[in-house]
The first five atom37 places (N, CA, C, CB, O) and aatype in JSON, in Angstrom:
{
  "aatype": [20, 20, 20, 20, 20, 20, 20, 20, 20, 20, 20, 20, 20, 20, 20, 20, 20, 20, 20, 20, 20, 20, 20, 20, 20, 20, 20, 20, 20, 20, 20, 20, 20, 20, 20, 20, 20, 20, 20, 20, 20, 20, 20, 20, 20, 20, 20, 20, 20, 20, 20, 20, 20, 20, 20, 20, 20, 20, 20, 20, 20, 20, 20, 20, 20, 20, 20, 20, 20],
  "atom_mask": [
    [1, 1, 1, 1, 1],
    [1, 1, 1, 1, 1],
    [1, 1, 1, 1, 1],
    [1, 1, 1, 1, 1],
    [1, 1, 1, 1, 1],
    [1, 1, 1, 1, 1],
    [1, 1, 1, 1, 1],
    [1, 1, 1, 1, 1],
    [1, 1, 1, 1, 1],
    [1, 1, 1, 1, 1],
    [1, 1, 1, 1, 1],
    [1, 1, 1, 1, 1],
    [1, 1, 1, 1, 1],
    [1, 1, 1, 1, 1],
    [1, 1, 1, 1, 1],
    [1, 1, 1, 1, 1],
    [1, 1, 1, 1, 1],
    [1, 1, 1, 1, 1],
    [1, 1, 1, 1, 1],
    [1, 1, 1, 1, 1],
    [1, 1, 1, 1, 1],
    [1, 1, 1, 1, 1],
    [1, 1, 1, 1, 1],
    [1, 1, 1, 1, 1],
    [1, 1, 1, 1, 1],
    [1, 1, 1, 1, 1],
    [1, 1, 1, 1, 1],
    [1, 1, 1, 1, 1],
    [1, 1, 1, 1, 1],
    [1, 1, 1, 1, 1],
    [1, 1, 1, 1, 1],
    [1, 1, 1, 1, 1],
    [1, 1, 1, 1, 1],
    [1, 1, 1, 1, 1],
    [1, 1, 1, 1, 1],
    [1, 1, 1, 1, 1],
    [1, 1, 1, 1, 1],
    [1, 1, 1, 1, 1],
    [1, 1, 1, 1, 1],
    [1, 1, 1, 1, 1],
    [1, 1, 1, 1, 1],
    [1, 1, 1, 1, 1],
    [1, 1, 1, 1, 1],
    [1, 1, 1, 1, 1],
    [1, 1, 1, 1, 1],
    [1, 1, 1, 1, 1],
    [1, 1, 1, 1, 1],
    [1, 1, 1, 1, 1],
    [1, 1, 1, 1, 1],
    [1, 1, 1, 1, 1],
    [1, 1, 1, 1, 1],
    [1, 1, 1, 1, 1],
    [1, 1, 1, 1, 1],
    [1, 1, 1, 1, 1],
    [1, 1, 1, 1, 1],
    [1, 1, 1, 1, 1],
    [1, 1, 1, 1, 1],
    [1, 1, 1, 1, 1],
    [1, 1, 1, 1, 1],
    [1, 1, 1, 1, 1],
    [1, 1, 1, 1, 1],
    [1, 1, 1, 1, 1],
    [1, 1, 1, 1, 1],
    [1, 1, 1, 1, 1],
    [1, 1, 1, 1, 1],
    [1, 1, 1, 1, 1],
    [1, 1, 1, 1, 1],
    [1, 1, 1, 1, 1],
    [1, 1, 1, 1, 1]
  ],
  "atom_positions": [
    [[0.64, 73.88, 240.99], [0.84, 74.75, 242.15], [1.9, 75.79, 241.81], [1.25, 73.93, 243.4], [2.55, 75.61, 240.78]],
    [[2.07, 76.54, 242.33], [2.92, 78.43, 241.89], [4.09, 78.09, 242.85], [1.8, 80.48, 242.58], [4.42, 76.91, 242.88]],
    [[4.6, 78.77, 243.47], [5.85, 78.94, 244.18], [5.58, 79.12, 245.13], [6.68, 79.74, 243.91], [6.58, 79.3, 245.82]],
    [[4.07, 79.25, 246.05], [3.95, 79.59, 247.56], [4.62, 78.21, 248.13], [2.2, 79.9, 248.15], [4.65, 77.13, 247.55]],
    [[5.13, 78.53, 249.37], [5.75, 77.96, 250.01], [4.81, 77.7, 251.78], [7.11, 78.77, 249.82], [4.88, 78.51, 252.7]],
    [[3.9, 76.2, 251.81], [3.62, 75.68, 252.8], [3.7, 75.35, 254.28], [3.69, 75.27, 252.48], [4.09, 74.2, 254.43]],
    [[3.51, 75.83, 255.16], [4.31, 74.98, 256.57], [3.39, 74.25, 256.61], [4.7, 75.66, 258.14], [2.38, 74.44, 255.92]],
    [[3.58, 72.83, 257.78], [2.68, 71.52, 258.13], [1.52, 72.24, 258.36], [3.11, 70.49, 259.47], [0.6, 71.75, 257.71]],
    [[1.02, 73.69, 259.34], [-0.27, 73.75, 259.34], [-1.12, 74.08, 258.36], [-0.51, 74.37, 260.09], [-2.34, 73.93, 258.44]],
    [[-0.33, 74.7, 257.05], [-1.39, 75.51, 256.08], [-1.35, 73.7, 255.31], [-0.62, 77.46, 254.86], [-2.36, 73.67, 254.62]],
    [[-0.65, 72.36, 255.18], [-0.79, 71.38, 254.52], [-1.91, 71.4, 255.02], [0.01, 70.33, 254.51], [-2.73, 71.68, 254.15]],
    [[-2.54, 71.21, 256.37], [-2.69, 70.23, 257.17], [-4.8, 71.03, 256.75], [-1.51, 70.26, 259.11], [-5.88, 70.44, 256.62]],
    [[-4.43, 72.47, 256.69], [-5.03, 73.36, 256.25], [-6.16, 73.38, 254.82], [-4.03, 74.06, 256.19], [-7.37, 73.41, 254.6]],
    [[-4.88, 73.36, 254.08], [-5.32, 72.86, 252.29], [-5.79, 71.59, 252.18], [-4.02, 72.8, 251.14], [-6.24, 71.44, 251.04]],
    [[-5.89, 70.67, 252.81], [-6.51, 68.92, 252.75], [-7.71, 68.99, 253.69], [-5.25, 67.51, 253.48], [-8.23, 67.91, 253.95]],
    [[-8.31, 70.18, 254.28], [-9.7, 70.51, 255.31], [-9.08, 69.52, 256.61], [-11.67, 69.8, 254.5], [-9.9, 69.05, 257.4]],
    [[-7.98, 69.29, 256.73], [-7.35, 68.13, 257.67], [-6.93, 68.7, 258.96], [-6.02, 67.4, 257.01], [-6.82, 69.92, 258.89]],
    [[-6.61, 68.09, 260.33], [-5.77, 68.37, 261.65], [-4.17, 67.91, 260.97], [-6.4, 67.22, 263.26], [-3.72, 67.15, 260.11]],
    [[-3.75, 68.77, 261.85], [-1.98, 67.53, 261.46], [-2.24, 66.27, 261.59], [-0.45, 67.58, 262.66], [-2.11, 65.43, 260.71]],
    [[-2.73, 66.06, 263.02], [-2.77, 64.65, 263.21], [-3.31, 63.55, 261.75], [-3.82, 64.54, 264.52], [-2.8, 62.54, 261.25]],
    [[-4.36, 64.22, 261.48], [-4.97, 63.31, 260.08], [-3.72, 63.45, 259.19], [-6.57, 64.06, 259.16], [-3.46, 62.45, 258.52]],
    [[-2.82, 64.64, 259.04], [-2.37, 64.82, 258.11], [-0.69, 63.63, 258.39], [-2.41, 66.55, 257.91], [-0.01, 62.99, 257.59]],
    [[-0.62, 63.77, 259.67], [0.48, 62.79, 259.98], [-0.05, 61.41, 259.57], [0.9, 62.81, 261.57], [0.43, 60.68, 258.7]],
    [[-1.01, 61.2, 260.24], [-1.56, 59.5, 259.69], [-2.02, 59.16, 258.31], [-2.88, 59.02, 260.48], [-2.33, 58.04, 257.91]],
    [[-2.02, 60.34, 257.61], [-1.86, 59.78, 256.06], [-0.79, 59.81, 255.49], [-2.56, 60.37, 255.13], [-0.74, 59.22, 254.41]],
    [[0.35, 60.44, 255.96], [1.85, 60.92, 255.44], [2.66, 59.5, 255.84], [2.59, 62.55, 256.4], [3.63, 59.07, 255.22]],
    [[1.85, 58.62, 257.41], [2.41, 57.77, 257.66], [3.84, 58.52, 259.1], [2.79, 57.15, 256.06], [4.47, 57.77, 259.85]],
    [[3.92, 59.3, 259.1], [4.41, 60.39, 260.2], [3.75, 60.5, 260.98], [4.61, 61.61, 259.95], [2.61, 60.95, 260.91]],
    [[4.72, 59.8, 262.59], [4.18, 60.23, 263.77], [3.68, 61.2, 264.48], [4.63, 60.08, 264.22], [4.38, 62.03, 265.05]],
    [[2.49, 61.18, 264.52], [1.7, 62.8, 265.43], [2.27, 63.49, 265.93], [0.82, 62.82, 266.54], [2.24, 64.55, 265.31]],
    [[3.0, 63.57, 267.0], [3.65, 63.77, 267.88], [4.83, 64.13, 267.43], [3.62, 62.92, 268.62], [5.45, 64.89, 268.16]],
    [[5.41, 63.76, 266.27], [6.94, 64.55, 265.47], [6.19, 65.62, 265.11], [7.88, 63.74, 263.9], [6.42, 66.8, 265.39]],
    [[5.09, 65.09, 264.37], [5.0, 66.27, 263.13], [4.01, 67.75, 263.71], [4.02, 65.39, 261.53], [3.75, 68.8, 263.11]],
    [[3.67, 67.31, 265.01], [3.41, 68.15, 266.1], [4.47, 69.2, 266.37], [3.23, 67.34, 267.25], [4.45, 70.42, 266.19]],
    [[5.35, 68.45, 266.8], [6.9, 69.08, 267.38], [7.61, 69.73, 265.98], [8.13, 67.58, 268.14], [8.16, 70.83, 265.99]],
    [[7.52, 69.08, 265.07], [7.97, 69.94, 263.64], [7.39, 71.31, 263.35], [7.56, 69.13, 262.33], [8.05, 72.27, 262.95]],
    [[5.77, 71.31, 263.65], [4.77, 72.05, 263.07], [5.32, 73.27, 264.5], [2.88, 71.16, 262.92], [4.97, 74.43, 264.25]],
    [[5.89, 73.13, 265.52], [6.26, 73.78, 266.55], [7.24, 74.49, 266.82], [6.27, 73.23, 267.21], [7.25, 75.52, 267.5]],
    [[8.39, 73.79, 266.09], [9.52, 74.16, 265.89], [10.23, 73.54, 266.97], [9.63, 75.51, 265.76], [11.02, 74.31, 267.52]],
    [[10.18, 72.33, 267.47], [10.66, 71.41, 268.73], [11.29, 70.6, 267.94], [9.58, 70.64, 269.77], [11.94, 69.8, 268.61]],
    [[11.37, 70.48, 267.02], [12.04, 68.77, 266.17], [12.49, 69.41, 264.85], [10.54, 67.18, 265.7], [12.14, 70.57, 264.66]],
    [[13.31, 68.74, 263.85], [13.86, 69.4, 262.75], [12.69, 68.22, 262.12], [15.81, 69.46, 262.39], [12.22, 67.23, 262.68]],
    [[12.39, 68.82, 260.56], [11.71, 67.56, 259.79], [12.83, 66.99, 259.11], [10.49, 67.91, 258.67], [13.74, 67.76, 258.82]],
    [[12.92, 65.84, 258.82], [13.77, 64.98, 258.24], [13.54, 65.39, 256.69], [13.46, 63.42, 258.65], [12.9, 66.37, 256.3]],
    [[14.27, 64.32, 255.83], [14.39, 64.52, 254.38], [13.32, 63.24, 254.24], [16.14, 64.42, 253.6], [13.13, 63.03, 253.04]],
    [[12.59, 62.36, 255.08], [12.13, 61.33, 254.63], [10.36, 61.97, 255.07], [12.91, 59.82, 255.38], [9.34, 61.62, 254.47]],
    [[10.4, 62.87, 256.13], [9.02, 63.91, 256.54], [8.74, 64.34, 255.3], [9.24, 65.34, 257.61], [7.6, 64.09, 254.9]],
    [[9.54, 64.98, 254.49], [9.62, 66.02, 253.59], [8.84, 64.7, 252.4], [11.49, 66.86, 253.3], [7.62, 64.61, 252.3]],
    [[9.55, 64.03, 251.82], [9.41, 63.06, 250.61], [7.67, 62.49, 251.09], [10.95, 61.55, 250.61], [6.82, 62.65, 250.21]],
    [[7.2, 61.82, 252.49], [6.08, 61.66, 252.95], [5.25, 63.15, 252.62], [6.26, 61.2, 254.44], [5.0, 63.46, 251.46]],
    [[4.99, 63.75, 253.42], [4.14, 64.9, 252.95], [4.18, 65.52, 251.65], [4.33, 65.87, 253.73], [3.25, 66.32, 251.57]],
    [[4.84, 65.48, 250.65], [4.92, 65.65, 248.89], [3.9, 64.62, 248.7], [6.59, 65.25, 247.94], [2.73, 65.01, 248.64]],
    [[4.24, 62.95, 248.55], [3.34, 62.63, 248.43], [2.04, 62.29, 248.64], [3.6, 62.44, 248.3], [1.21, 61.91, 247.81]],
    [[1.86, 62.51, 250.4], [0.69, 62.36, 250.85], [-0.37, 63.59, 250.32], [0.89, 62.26, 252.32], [-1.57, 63.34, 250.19]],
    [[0.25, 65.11, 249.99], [-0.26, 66.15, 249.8], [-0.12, 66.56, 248.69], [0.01, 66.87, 250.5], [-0.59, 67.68, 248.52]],
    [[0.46, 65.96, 247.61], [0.63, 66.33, 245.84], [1.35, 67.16, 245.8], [-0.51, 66.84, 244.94], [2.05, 67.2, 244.78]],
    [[1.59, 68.45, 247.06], [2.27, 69.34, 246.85], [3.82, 69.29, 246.85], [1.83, 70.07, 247.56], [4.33, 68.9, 247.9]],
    [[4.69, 69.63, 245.79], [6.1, 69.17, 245.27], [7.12, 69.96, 246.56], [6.46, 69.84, 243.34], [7.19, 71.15, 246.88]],
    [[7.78, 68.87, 247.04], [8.78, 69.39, 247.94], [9.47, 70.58, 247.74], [9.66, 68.57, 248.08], [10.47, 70.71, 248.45]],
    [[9.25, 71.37, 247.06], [10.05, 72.68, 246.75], [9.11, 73.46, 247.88], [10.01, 73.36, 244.88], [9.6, 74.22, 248.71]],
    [[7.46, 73.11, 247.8], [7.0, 74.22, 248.32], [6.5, 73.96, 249.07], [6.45, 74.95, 247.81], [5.37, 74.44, 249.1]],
    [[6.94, 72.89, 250.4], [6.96, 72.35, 251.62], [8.01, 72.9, 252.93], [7.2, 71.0, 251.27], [8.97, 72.2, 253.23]],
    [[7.74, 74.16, 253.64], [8.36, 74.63, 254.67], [9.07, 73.84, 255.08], [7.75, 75.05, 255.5], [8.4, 72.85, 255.37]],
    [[10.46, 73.63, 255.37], [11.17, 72.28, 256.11], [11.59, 73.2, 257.65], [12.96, 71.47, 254.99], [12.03, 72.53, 258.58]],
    [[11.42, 74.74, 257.84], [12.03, 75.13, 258.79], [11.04, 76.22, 259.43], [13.37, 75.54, 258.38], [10.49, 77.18, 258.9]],
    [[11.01, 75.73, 260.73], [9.95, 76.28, 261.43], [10.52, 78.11, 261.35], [9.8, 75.41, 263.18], [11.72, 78.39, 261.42]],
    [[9.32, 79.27, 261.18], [9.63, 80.28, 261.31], [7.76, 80.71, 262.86], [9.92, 81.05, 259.37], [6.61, 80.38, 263.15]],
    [[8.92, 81.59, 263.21], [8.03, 82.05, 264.09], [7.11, 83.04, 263.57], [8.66, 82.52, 265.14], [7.56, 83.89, 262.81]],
    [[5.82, 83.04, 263.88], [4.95, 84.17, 263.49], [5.01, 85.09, 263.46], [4.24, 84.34, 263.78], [4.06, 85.75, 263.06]]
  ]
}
């Protein structure tokens, strides 16, 4: 993978997945990673380490901070 840099919807996006699928394979509650993907909740450092490995993609290029559109 290059240096683009991910938020939860383009993960959720790149796996043909909903968050929700993408929370229940990360093992991350729907409903956080809802509120993360929203900018209602901060993601943790343990969100972050879950979605690397649920998604292959290396925590460098995993959005940890919600930006508005």
């Amino acid at each position: 993978m290059d240096d683009k840099v991910l938020n939860i919807k383009a993960l959720a996006a790149n796996g043909n997945e909903s968050i929700a699928e993408l929370a229940k394979r990360a093992g991350i509650n729907s409903d956080h990673l809802y509120n993360v993907s929203a900018g209602r909740a901060v993601m943790t450092a343990e969100d972050l380490v879950r979605l690397s490995i649920a998604t292959g993609v290396p925590e460098r290029n995993i959005q940890r901070e919600y930006t508005a559109p």
